[in-house]
ZAMARGU-4260 file (C-alpha; in steps of 0.2 Angstrom, whole numbers, plus 5000, padded with zeros to 4 digits):
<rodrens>
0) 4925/5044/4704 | 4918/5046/4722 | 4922/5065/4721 | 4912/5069/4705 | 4896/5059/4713
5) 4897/5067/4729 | 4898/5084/4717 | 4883/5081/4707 | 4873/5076/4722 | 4879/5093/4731
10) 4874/5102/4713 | 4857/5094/4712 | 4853/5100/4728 | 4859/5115/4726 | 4848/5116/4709
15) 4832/5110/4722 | 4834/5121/4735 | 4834/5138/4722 | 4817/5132/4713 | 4810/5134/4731
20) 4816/5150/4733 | 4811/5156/4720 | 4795/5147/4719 | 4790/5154/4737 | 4794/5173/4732
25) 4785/5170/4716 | 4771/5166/4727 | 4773/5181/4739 | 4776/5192/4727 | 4758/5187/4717
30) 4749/5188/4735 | 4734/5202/4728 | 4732/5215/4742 | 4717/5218/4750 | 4704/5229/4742
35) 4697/5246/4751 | 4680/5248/4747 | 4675/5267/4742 | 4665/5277/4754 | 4646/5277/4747
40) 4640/5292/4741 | 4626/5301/4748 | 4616/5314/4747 | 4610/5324/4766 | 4598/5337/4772
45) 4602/5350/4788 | 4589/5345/4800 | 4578/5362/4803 | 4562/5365/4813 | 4548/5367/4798
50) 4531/5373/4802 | 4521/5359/4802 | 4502/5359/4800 | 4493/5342/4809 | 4480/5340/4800
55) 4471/5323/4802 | 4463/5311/4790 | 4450/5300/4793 | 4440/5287/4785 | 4423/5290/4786
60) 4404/5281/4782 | 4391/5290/4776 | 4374/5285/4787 | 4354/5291/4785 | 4350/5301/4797
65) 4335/5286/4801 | 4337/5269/4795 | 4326/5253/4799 | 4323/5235/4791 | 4305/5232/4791
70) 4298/5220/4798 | 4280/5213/4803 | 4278/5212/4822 | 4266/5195/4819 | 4265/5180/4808
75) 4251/5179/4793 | 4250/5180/4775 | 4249/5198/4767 | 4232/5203/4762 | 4240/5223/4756
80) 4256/5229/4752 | 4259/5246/4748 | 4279/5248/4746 | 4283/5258/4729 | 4302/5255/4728
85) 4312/5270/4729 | 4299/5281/4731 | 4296/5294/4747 | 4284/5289/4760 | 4275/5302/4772
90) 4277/5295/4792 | 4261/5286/4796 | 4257/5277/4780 | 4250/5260/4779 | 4264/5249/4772
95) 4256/5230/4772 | 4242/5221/4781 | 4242/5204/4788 | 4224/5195/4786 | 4217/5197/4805
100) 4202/5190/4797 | 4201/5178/4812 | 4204/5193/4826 | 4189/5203/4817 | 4175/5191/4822
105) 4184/5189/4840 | 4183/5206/4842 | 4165/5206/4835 | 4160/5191/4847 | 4166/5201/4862
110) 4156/5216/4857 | 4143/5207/4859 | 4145/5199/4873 | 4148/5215/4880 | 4134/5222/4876
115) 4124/5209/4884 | 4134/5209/4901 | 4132/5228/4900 | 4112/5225/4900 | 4113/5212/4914
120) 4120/5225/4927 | 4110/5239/4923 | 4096/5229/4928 | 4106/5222/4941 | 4108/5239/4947
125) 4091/5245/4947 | 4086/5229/4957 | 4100/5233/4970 | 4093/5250/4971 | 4076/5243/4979
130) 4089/5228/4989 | 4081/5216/4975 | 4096/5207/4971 | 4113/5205/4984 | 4127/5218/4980
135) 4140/5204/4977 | 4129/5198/4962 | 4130/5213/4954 | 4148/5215/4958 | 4152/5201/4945
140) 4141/5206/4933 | 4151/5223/4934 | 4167/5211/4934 | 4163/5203/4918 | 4160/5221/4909
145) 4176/5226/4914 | 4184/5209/4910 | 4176/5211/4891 | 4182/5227/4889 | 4201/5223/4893
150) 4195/5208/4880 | 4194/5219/4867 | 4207/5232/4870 | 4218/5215/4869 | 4211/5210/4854
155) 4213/5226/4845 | 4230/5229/4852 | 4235/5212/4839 | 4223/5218/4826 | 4236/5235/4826
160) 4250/5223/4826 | 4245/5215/4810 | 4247/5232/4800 | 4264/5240/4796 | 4265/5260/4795
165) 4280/5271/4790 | 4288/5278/4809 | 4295/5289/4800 | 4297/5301/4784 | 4308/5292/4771
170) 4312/5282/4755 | 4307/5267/4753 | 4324/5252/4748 | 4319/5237/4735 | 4305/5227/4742
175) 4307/5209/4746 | 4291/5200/4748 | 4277/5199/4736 | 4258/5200/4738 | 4251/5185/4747
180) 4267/5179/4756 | 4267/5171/4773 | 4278/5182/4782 | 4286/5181/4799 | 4292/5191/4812
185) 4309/5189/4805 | 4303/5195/4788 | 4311/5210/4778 | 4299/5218/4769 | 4310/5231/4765
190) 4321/5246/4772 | 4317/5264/4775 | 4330/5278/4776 | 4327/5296/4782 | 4341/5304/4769
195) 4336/5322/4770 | 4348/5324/4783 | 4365/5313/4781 | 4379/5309/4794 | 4395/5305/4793
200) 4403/5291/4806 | 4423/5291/4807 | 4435/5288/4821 | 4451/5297/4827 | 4465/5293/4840
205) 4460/5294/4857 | 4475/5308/4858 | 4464/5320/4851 | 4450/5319/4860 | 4455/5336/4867
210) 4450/5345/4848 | 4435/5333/4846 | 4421/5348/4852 | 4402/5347/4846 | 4399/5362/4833
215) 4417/5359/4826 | 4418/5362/4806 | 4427/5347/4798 | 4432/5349/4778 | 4427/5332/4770
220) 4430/5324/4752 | 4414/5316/4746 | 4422/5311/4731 | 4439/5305/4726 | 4439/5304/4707
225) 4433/5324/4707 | 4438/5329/4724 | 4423/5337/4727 | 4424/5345/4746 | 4409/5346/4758
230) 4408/5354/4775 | 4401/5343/4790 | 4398/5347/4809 | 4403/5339/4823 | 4385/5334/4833
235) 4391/5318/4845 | 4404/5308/4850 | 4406/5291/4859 | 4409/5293/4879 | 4423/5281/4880
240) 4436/5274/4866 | 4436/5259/4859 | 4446/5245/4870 | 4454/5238/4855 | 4460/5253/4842
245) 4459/5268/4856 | 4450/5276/4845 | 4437/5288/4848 | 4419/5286/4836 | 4412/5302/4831
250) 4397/5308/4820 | 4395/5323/4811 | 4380/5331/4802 | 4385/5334/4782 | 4377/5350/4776
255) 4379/5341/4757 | 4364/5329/4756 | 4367/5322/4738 | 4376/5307/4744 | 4371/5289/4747
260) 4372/5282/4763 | 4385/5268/4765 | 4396/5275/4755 | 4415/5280/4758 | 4423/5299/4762
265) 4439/5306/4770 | 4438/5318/4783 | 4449/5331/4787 | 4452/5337/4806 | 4465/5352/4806
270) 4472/5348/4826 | 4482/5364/4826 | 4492/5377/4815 | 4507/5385/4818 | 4516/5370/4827
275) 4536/5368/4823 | 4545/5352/4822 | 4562/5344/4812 | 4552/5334/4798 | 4563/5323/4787
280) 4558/5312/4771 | 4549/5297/4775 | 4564/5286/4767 | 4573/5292/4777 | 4568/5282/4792
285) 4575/5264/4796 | 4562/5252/4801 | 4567/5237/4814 | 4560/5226/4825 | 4561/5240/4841
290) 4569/5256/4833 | 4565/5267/4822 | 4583/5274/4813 | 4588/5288/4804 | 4607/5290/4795
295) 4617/5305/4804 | 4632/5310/4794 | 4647/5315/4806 | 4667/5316/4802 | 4662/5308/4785
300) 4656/5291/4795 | 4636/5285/4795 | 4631/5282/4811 | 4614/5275/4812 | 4604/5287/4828
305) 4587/5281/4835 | 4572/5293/4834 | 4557/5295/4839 | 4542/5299/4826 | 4528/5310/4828
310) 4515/5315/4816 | 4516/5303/4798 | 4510/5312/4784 | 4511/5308/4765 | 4529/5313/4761
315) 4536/5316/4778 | 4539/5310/4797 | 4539/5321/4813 | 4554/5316/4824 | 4550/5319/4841
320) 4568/5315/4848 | 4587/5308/4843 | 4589/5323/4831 | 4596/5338/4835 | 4597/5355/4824
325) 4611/5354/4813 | 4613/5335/4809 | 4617/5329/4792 | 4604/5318/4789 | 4604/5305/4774
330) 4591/5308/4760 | 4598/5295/4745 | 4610/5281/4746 | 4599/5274/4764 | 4601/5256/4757
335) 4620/5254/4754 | 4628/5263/4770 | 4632/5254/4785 | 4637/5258/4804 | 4653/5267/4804
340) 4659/5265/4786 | 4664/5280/4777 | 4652/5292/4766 | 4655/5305/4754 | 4644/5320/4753
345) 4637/5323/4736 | 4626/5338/4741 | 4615/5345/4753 | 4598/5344/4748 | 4582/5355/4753
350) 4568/5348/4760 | 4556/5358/4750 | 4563/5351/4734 | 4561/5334/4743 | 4544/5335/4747
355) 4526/5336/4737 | 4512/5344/4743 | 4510/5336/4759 | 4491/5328/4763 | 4487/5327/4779
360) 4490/5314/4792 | 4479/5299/4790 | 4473/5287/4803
</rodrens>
């Protein structure tokens, strides 16, 4: 009896000791293996100097070639006003009047106090003649002619002040006053712009301060919806850049005058022809936070080169350095490679058929 319990315990054992085994390789055996990722698939250009043109594109502000607020130099209530709205007024016109009721009969009283002071030293002067008088008497009455005139040169020195003329040839803006208003120094009356000759104000980087020449022709677009083109010339420019954009300010004289000031045209500055560069696709680039990156493709692995960029234009990028003549650089499929993984060349691409027209580099 001993001996048959002892064999059933061995057995059950036995029994416990296979179902591990086998459970253990069961579980080895159904252990998935790892997966390997497929290379990503990309397409690549050659890198290849391309003639590039660097033609600049600025925003630009139309501006009358004269331009003034006006404003009445005293205070007082408007006795004229001769501002037809929109209309052209010839330099010298009367504008307004401002009631110098009050100056008038102080210029009128020293008239004639002048003209008695004047009496009193010509008699004065024949009496000294004959040493009837002392010469200091008639020295004052000398003094107050003298002090009358200044008087009234004064006085009609504020009596000009109170009338407003045109200093210029122009058109005349919206008025904003009526007849009979109490004005102010600080009054608008209205504007007046000189517009048979128009400017153009833009800016450029300070770089190319070297092309920026007085008598330069500059191509502009004075209207985006029609692309109609105008031809300006380079008159002035700025001594010194800005402090803030390093950006020079330049004006230029439009020989198209059927504009209105203020409003809004591109400029184009061509800043050289004939210059060579490797150029890829702007997606190609890799933006970070101190680097700019581009993809090169080497023994099938991505690695991720910094460059330097040059001239940006609509389509394209300038890289100045990090590329060298000959690099596989990739065009499509950007977003899914990663440092040192494997990619697979799907085609080599040309870089015309990548790029549309390119405009010109804008600022």
């Amino acid at each position: 009896m001993r001996y048959v319990v002892k064999t059933f315990k061995y057995f059950i054992a036995f029994v416990v000791i296979v179902s591990l085994m086998l459970a253990c390789k069961k579980k080895t055996g159904d252990s998935p293996k790892p997966k390997i990722s497929p290379p990503v698939i990309v397409d690549v250009i050659i890198a290849e100097k391309q003639p590039i043109n660097d033609k600049i594109e600025a925003n630009g502000t139309v501006v009358a070639n004269e331009f003034l607020e006006l404003h009445p130099e005293v205070s007082g209530r408007l006795t004229y006003l001769n501002i037809a709205e929109g209309s052209p007024v010839a330099q010298g016109t009367i504008l307004a009047k401002i009631n110098d009721a009050d100056l008038q009969a102080q210029l009128a009283k020293t008239r004639v106090q002048l003209d008695l002071v004047q009496k009193t030293t010509q008699r004065y002067k024949q009496l000294l003649d004959v040493n009837g008088i002392n010469q200091s008497d008639y020295d004052i009455a000398l003094n107050q002619v003298n002090a009358f005139k200044a008087d009234m040169v004064y006085t009609q020195a504020l009596i000009n002040k109170t009338i407003i003329k045109a200093p210029f040839s122009g058109v005349i803006g919206l008025r904003q006053i009526s007849p009979g208003a109490y004005v102010t120094p600080a009054t608008i009356l209205a504007t007046l712009q000189q517009t048979s000759k128009i400017k153009i104000d833009f800016t450029v980087p300070q770089n190319y301060s070297n092309i920026i020449k007085r008598g330069s022709v500059l191509d502009v677009e004075l209207d985006a919806s029609s692309h109609k083109m105008g031809r300006a010339m380079i008159v002035a420019t700025e001594p010194g850049a800005n402090t803030s954009t390093r950006n020079l300010k330049v004006r230029a004289l439009l020989s198209e005058s059927n504009i209105n000031p203020g409003a809004f045209v591109k400029v184009f500055l061509n800043a050289g022809v004939g210059k060579t560069a490797i150029v890829v696709p702007t997606n190609c680039i890799i933006p970070n936070d101190k680097n700019n990156q581009v993809i090169v493709v080497k023994g099938g692995i991505a690695n991720f080169i910094n460059v330097g960029t040059g001239i940006r234009q609509a389509n394209s990028v300038e890289i100045v350095n990090g590329l060298n003549v000959g690099d596989s650089v990739v065009v499509t499929g950007v977003l899914f490679a990663r440092p040192k993984d494997k990619v697979k060349v799907r085609s080599v691409k040309k870089l015309a058929t990548l790029l549309p027209k390119d405009s010109a580099a804008s600022y």
